[in-house]
C-alpha positions in Angstrom: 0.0 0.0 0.0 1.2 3.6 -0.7 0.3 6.4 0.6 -2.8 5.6 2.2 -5.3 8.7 3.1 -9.2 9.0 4.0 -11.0 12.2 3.0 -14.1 14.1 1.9 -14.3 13.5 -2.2 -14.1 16.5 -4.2 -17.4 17.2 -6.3 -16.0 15.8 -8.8 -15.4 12.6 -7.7 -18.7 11.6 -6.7 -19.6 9.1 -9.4 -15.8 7.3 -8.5 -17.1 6.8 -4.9 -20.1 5.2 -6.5 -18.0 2.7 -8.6 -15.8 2.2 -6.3 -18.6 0.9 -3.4 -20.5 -0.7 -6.7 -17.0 -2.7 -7.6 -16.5 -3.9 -3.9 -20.3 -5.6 -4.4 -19.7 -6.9 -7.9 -22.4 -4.8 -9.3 -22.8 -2.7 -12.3 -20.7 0.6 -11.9 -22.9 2.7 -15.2 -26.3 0.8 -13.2 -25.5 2.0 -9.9 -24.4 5.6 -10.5 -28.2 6.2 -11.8 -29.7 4.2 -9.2 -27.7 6.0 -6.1 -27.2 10.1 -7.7 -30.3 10.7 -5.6 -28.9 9.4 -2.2 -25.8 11.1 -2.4 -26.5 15.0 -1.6 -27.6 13.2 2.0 -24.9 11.2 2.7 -21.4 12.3 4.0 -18.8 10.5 1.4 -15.7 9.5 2.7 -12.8 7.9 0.3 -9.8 6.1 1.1 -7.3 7.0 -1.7 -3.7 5.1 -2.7 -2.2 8.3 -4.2 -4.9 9.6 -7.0 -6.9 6.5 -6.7 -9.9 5.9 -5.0 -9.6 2.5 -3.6 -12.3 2.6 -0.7 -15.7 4.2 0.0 -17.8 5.0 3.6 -20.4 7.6 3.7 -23.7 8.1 6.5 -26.3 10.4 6.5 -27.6 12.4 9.5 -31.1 11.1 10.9 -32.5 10.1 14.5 -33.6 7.1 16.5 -35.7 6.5 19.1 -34.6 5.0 22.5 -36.2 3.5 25.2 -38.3 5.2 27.8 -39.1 7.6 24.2 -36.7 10.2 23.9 -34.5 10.2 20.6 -30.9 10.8 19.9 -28.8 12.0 16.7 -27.5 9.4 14.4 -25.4 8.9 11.8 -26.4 5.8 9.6 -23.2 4.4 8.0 -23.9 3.0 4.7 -22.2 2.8 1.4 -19.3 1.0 2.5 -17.1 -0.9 0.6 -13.4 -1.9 -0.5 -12.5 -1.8 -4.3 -11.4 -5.7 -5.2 -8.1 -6.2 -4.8 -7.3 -3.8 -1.8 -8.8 -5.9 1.0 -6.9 -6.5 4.3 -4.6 -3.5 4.0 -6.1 -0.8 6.2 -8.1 0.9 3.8 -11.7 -0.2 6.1 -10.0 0.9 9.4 -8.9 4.2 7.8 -12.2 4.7 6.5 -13.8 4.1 10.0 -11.2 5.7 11.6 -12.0 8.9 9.8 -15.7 8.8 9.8 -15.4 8.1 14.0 -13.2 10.5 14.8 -15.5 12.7 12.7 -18.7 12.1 14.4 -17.4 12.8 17.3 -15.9 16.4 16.6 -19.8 16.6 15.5 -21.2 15.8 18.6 -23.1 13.2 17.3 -22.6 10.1 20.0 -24.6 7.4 18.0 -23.4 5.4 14.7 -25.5 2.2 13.0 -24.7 0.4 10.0 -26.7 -3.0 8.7 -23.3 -5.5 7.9 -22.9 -7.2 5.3 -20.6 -10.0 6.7 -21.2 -10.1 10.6 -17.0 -10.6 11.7 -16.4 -7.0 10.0 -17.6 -4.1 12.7 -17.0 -5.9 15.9 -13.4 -4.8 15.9 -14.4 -1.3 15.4 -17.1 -1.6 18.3 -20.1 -2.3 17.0 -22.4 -4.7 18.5 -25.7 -5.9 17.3 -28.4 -3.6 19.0 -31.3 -5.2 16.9 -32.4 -8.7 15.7 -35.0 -9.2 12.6 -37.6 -11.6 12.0 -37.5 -13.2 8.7 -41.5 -14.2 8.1 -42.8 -16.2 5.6 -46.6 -17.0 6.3 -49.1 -19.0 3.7 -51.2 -16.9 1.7 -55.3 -17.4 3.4 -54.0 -18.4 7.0 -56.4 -18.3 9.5 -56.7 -15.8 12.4 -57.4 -17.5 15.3 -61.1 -17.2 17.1 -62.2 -13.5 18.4 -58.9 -11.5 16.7 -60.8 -8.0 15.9 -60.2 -7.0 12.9 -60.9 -2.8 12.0 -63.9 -3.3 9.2 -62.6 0.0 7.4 -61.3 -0.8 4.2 -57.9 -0.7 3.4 -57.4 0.9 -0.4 -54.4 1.0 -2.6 -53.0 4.3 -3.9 -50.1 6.2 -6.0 -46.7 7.1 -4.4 -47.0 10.4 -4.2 -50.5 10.3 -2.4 -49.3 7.9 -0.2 -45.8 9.1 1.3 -47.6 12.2 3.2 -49.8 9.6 5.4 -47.5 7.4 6.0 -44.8 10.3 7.3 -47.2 11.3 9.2 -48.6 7.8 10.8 -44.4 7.0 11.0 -44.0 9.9 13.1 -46.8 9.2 15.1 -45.1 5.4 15.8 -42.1 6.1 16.4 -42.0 7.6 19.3 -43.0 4.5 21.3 -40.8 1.9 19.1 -37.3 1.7 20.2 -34.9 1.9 17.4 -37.0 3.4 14.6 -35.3 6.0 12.9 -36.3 9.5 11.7 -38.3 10.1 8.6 -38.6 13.6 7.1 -35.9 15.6 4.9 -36.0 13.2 1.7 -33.5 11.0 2.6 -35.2 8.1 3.2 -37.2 8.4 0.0 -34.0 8.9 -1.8 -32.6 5.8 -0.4 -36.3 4.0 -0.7 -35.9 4.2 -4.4 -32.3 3.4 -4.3 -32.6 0.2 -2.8 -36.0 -1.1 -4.9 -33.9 -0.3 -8.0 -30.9 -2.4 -6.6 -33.1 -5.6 -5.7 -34.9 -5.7 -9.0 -38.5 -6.9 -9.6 -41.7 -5.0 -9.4 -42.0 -1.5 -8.0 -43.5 -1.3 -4.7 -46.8 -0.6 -4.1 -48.8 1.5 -1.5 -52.0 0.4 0.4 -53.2 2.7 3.5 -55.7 2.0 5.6 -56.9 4.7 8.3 -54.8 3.5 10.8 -51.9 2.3 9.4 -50.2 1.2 6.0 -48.3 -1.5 4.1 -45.6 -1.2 1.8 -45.2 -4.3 -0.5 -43.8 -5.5 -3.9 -45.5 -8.7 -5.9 -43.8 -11.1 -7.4 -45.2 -12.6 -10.2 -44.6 -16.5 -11.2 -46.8 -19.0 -13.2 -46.4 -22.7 -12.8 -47.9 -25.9 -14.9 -49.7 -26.5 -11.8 -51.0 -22.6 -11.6 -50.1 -18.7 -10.3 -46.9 -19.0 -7.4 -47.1 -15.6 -6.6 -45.3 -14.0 -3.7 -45.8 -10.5 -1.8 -43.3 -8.8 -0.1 -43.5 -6.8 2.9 -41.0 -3.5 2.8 -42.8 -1.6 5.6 -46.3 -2.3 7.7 -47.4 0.0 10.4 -50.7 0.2 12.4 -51.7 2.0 15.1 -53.7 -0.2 16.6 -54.2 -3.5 17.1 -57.5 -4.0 15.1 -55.5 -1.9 12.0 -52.9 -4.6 12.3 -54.8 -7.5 11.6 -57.2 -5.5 9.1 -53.5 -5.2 7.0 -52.6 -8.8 7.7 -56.4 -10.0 6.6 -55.6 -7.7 3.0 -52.0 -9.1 2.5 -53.4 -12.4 2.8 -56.4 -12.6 0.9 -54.9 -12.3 -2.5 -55.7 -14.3 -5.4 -52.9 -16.3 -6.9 -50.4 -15.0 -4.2 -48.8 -18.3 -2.3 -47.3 -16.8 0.4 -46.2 -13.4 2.0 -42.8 -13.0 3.3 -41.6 -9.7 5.5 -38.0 -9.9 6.2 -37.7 -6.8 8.4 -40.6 -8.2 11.0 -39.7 -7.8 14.7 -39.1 -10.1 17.2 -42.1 -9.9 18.8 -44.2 -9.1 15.9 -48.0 -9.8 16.8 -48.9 -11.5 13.5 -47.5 -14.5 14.8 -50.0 -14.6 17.6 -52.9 -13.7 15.7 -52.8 -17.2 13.5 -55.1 -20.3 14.5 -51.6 -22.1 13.8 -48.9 -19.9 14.5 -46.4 -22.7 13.4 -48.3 -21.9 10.0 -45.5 -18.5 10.3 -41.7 -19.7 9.2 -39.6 -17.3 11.2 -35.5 -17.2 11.2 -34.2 -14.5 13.2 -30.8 -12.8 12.2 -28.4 -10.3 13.4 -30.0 -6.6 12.5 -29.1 -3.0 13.5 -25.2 -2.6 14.1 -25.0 0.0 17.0 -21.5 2.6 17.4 -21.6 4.4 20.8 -19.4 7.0 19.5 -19.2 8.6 23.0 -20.2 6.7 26.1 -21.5 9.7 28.3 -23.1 11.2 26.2 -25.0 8.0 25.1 -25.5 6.9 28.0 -26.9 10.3 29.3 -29.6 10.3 26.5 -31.0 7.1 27.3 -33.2 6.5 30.6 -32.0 4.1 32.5 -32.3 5.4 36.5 -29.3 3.4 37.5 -25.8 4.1 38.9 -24.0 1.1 38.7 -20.6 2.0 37.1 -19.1 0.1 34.3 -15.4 -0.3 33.2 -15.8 0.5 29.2 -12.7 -1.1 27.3 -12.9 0.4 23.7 -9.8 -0.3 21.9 -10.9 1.9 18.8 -11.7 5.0 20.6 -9.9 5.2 23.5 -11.5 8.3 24.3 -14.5 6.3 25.5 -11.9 4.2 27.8 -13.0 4.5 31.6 -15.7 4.3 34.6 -19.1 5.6 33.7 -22.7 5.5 36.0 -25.3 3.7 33.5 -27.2 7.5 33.8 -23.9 9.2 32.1 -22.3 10.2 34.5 -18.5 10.5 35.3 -16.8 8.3 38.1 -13.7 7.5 40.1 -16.1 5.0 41.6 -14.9 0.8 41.8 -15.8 -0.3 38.8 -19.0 -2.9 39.6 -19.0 -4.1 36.3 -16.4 -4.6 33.0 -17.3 -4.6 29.4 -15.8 -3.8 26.1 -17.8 -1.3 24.4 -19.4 -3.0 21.4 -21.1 -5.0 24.2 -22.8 -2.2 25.7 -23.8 -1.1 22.5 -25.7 -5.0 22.1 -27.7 -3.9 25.1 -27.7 -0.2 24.7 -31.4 -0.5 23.1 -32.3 -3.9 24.9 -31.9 -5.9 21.8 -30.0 -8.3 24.2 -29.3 -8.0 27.7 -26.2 -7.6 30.1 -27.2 -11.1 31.8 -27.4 -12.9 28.6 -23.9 -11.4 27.3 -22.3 -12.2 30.8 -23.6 -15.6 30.3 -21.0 -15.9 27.2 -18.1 -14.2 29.0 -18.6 -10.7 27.6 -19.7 -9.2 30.4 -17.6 -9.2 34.0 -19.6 -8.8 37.3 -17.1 -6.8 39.4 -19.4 -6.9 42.5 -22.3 -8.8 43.2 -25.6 -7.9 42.2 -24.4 -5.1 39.7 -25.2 -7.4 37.0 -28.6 -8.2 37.5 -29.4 -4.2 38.4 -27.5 -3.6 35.6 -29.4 -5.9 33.1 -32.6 -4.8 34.2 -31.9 -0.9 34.3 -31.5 -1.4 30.4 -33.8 -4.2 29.5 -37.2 -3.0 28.0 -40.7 -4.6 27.2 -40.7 -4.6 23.4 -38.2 -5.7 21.5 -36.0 -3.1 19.3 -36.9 -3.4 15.9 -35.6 -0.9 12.7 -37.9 -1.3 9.6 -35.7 0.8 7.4 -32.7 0.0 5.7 -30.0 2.1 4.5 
């Protein structure tokens, strides 16, 4: 490697960053700079360079999340990250990282997330997983179970551009109870909406609202010798009450020729599970989902409610500025240390995606004095599981 440098692209060198992330996927560089020129004025480009070339790419655009107990905090959601083929395992992703890190935190922005695309990449740069997804696949006509209430007003498909204003508005409504939703609202995540249905292919999405909620979904079409194999796909479904849920659920699945409806961004503890007369009728696999950065520890920890001061020892090898004792409510300490963790751990139980007890149980977590761990686990376990149903 030569003379290795991360930095802010030029203008002009904008379409290069898209090639260079589109070579380190093995996509189409001419495909890609039309399908991601909309993203790009929201997202903060960063290039690794090997002289004049442009060898790596990292970017992340500024939105919000919310965190337990309700409140919301700043975040920057990494995306756009790659390594150009042939420049692997030579420092170019910890320069990048590096960069954007030290970055965010001149910013004052104390929270990073990224989705990964191979899970043994950001754990040496301290991020844990914060958020697990439900991969659902359920049978097209499964039956609800006796006495599920289902809202009678109709649900009605729509264009785009009618829909988007309802469903900012219903997501803004929601989000403020549903830990790790992010922020909706300056046109980037229609940008990137359209950037990743172009990417995966197929049908364009369509829109169906309903009062009290909405469904975002994409058909795919497929004719057998034996008859129609059609699938839908969920993108994004949101109710706002329980009766608006199943009245989504009863739409989805009353297709004709659709076989089966998959949702691949579903929550843990998504109710549609519990609403079937057989709920083993629902496939579900659950995999690893938002990657969580606590970019500075006090501050994190000060904007999320916990009412505990039990003082963790926080090792973070990448930003040592984070290195130290901290009280669970932000706080400062020269206090014993009553428990020990690394920092991507913390961020695993940050938004109670997994808990302290449960990471302890694997030898990530040290209890320096006892009963610190159970206080500890409880202080930043919540009642609904953490859930993100956007990408980026």
């Amino acid at each position: 490697m030569g003379n290795l440098e991360a930095r802010k692209p030029e203008v002009g060198e904008l379409d290069e960053f898209v090639a260079v992330f589109a070579s380190a996927f093995l996509e189409d560089a001419e495909e890609d700079l039309a399908r991601f020129r909309p993203a790009i004025p929201f997202v903060t480009a960063l290039g690794a360079f090997d002289g004049a070339e442009m060898i790596g790419s990292a970017g992340h655009y500024s939105t919000a999340i919310t965190l337990p107990g309700g409140r919301t905090s700043p975040l920057a959601g990494v995306t756009l990250v790659g390594v150009k083929p042939g420049h692997r395992r030579r420092g170019v992703l910890t320069s990048l990282m590096r960069e954007q890190l030290d970055g965010l935190r001149e910013s004052g922005v104390a929270l990073a997330a990224l989705y990964a695309s191979e899970g043994g990449i950001y754990g040496r740069y301290g991020y844990g997983t914060a958020t697990f997804e439900n991969h659902l696949t359920l049978p097209s006509h499964a039956r609800f179970r006796p006495g599920v209430e289902v809202d009678e007003r109709p649900v009605r498909e729509v264009d785009r551009d009618s829909a988007l204003p309802v469903i900012h508005d219903q997501h803004a409504r929601l989000a403020a109870g549903r830990p790790g939703w992010i922020e909706r609202g300056d046109g980037a995540w229609e940008a990137l909406e359209l950037m990743r249905q172009s990417r995966n292919g197929g049908t364009p999405s369509r829109y169906a609202l309903h009062p009290d909620g909405h469904v975002i979904y994409r058909p795919t079409r497929k004719w057998t010798e034996r008859g129609p194999d059609f699938q839908l796909e969920i993108t994004h479904l949101m109710a706002e009450t329980p009766q608006s849920y199943a009245a989504l659920w009863r739409y989805l699945m009353e297709f004709a020729l659709v076989r089966e409806v998959r949702w691949r961004k579903a929550a843990l503890d998504e109710p549609i599970v519990d609403l079937l007369a057989d709920p083993r009728a629902a496939e579900q696999s659950i995999v690893d989902g938002l990657w969580l950065r606590l970019v500075d520890v006090p501050a994190a920890l000060a904007a999320r409610e916990t009412g505990s001061d039990v003082v963790v020892e926080v090792n973070d090898a990448f930003c040592e500025w984070n290195n130290g004792r901290w009280r669970l409510d932000g706080g400062s300490t020269t206090a014993p240390a009553q428990l020990a963790l690394d920092v991507a751990d913390l961020a695993a139980a940050y938004l109670g995606g997994s808990t302290l007890r449960r990471l302890a149980a694997a030898g990530r977590v040290r209890e320096l004095e006892p009963g610190a761990l159970s206080a500890a686990s409880r202080a930043l376990a919540t009642d609904q599981a953490p859930s993100c149903p956007d990408a980026f």
